[in-house]
N, C-alpha and C positions, 0 to 999 in steps of 0.2 A: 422726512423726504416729501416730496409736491411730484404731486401727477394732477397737469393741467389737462382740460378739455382741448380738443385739440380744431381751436378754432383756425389755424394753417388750413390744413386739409377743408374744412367743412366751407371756407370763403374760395380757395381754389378748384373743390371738385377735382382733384385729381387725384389719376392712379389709385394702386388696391391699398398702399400703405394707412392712407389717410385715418385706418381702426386704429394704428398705434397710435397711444397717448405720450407727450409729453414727458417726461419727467427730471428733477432737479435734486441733489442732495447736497450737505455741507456737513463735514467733518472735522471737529477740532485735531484729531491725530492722533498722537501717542506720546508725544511729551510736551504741548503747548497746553497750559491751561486755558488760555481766551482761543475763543475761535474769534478771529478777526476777515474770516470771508463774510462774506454776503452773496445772495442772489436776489431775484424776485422777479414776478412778473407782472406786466403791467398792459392791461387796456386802455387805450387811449382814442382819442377823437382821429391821432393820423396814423394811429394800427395799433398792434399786437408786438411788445417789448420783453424781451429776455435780456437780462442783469446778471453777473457776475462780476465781484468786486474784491479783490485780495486787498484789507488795508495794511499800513505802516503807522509807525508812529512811537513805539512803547507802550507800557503798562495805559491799556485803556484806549491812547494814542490812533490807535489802527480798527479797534472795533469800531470807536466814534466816525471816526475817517469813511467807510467804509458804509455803516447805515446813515449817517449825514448824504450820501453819493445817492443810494438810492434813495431815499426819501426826497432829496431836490429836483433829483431826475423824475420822481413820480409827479410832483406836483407841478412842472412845467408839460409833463407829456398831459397829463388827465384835464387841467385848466386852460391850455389855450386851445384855439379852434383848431380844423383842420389844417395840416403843413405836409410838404410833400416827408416820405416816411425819413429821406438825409436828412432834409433840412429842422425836422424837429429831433432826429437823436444827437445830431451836432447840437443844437438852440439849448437842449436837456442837459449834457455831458459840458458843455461852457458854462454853465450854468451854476452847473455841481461844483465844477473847478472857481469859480468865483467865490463859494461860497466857503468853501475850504481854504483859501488861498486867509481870506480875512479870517479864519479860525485859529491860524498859525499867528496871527498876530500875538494870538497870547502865548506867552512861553512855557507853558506847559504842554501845548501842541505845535509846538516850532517844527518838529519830525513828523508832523502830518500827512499822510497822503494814501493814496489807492491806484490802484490798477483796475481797468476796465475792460470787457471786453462786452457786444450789446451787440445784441441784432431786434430788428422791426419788420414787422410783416406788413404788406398789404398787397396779398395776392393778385398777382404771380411777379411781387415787387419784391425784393427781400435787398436789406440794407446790415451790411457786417462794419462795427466800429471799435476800434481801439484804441488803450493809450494804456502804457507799459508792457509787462512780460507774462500776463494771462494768455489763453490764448482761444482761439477758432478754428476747428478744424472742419472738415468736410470729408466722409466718408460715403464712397459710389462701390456698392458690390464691396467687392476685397482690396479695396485701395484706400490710401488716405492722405488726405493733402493738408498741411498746412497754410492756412488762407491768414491769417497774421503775421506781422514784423513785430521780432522781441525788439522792445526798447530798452537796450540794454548795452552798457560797456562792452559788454563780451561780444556780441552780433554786432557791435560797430567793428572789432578783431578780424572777426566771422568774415565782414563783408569785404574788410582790405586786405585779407588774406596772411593773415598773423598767424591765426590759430584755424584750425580743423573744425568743420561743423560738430562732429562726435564729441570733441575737446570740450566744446563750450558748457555743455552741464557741469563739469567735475573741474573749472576755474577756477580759482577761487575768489573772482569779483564777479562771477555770474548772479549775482542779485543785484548789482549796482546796478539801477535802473539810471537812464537817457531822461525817461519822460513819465509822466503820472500825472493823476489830478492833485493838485495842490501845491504844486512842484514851482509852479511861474502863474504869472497872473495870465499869460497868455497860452494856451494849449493848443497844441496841435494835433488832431483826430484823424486818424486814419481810418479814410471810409471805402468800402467795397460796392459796390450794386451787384447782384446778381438776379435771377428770375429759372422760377421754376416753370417748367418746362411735361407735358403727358409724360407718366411712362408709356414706353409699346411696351404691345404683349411680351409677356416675359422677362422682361425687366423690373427690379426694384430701386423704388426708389432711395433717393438720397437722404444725408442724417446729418445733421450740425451739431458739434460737442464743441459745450464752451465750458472751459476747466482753466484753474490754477495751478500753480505750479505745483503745488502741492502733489498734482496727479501725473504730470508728465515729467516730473523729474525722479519718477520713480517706476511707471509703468509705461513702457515704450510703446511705440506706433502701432506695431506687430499685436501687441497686445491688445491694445484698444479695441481694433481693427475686427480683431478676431469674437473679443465678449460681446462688443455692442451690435455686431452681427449676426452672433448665433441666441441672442437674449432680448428680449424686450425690452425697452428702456426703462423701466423701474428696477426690475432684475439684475440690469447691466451698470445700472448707476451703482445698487450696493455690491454688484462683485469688483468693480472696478475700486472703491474705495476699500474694500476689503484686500484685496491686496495691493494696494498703497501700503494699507498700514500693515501688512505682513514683511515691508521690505523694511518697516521701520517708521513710516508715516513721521517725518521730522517734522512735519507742516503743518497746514490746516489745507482739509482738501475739501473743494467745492468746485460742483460739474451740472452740467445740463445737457442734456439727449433729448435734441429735435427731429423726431423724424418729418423732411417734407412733403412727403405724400406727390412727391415728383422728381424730376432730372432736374439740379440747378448748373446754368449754363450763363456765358458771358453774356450771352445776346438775348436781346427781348423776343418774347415770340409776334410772329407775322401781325401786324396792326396794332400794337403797343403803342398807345400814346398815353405821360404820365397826367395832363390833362384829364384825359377821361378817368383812368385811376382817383385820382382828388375826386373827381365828380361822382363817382359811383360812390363813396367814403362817406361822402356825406348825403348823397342819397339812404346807404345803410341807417347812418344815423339818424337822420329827420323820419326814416320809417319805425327806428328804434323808441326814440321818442314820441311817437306817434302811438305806439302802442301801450306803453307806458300811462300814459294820459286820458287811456281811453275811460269812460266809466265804470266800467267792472272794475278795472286796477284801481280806479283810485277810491271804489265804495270797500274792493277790499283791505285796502292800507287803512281806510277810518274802521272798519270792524275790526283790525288788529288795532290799533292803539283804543277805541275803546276799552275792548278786551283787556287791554295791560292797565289801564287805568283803574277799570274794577277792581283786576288783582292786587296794583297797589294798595284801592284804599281795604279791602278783604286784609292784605298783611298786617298794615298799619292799625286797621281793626284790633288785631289780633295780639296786637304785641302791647297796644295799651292796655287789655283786660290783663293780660300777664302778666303786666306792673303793678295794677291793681290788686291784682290779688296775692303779689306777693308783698303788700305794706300789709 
């Protein structure tokens, strides 16, 4: 389990939530041997990135699938400069899917692919993206909304009035996914903007769970609703997967509990321009780097690698007298 520091809060300054920490879990289940989710989280030059990835594929297939996604996504978000926070987790997530698309070339990961679902910060910006049947919810007080489209055969049913929203779990083509990374060379991302917004007094703020299906095809809204409400999100991450796997956990289940330390709402607050947002970004940064470079930091990185250099040749010392004396 990951409980991240909870840099949302501390770049927004908002509301009393901002103590809660982060946190993340990934569960193989109860009768999958691979776990083939992923999450992670990622600092970057254009924010703060949360990752959950359900792969596909077979034996092996879907694990690969799956750390291939983030690990591409990592190295596009942390290596290019600053990008407004869409336009780099679109840039990251085509990115992934390129690199996967040519992975399938070989026939042994022909069934390659993943589900994504990602969100980016850069306070009071917040960016919700997806591709397949993961999913993003958004929990205000005792309510909870789902803020994703399953990409899936069944929710194409769903949307032309075939079958019953309730129906669509217990299908049985509800896994045939519409869309994924890897799936076409070309990908289509569905992105959200929202912006966190003060609490007023007396209000709590809001919370983003991004999970696999692994979790909501087993533990309903009702429920969610109710643990990640009355628990902290560390707490709420392992009762939540704890009973998944009490209904049978058929999955692999992996989730994340963000609380935002605010009200997210459609609209920007009064004088929002994303302009200034990029600017302020990289102001962080150039102060970040600024401090990094200052002389203390950098006389204390040379007294640690001296330090380990001693140690080595102290080891190395040590290990030839011991050869020595045992001829």
């Amino acid at each position: 389990m990951l409980r991240a520091k909870n840099k949302i809060g501390e770049e927004s300054s908002l509301g009393s939530d901002t103590a809660l920490v982060p946190a993340a879990i990934s569960d193989a289940g109860c009768e999958r041997e691979l776990n083939e989710d992923r999450y992670a989280v990622i600092e970057s030059p254009s924010g703060l990135a949360w990752l959950v990835c359900d792969g596909m594929g077979g034996v092996s297939g879907g694990e690969l699938a799956a750390q291939l996604a983030i690990d591409s996504i990592r190295r596009d978000l942390e290596n290019l400069a600053v990008r407004s926070p869409a336009d780099a987790i679109r840039s990251a997530i085509s990115e992934a899917n390129r690199i996967i698309v040519l992975r399938r070339q070989n026939p042994a990961f022909a069934q390659m692919g993943t589900t994504i679902v990602a969100t980016i910060f850069v306070a009071p910006q917040v960016i919700l993206a997806s591709a397949g049947d993961s999913r993003i919810y958004l929990i205000s007080e005792n309510s909870i909304k789902q803020m994703t489209v399953d990409h899936t055969y069944v929710q194409e049913l769903v949307d032309r009035g075939q079958i019953k929203q309730e129906e669509a779990l217990s299908h049985p083509d509800a896994h045939v996914l519409t869309r994924c990374i890897g799936a076409e060379p070309r990908l289509n991302i569905d992105l959200k903007t929202l912006w966190i917004w003060p609490c007023q007094e007396g209000e709590k703020g809001d919370t983003l769970l991004l999970c696999t299906d692994g979790l909501y095809s087993q533990v309903n809204e009702a429920e969610m609703v109710q643990i990640i409400s009355q628990q902290e999100p560390q707490q709420a991450c392992a009762s939540l997967v704890e009973k998944a796997k009490q209904r049978g956990g058929f999955d692999n289940i992996t989730l994340a509990i963000i609380p935002m330390g605010g009200m997210l709402k459609d609209q920007p607050p009064p004088g929002f321009k994303e302009s200034h947002l990029m600017r302020r970004r990289q102001e962080q940064l150039d102060k970040k780097n600024a401090e990094a470079e200052k002389p203390g930091n950098v006389l204390k990185d040379l007294v640690i690698l001296i330090t380990l250099g001693v140690l080595a040749v102290i080891v190395a010392g040590l290990i030839f007298f011991l050869m020595l004396g045992s001829k």
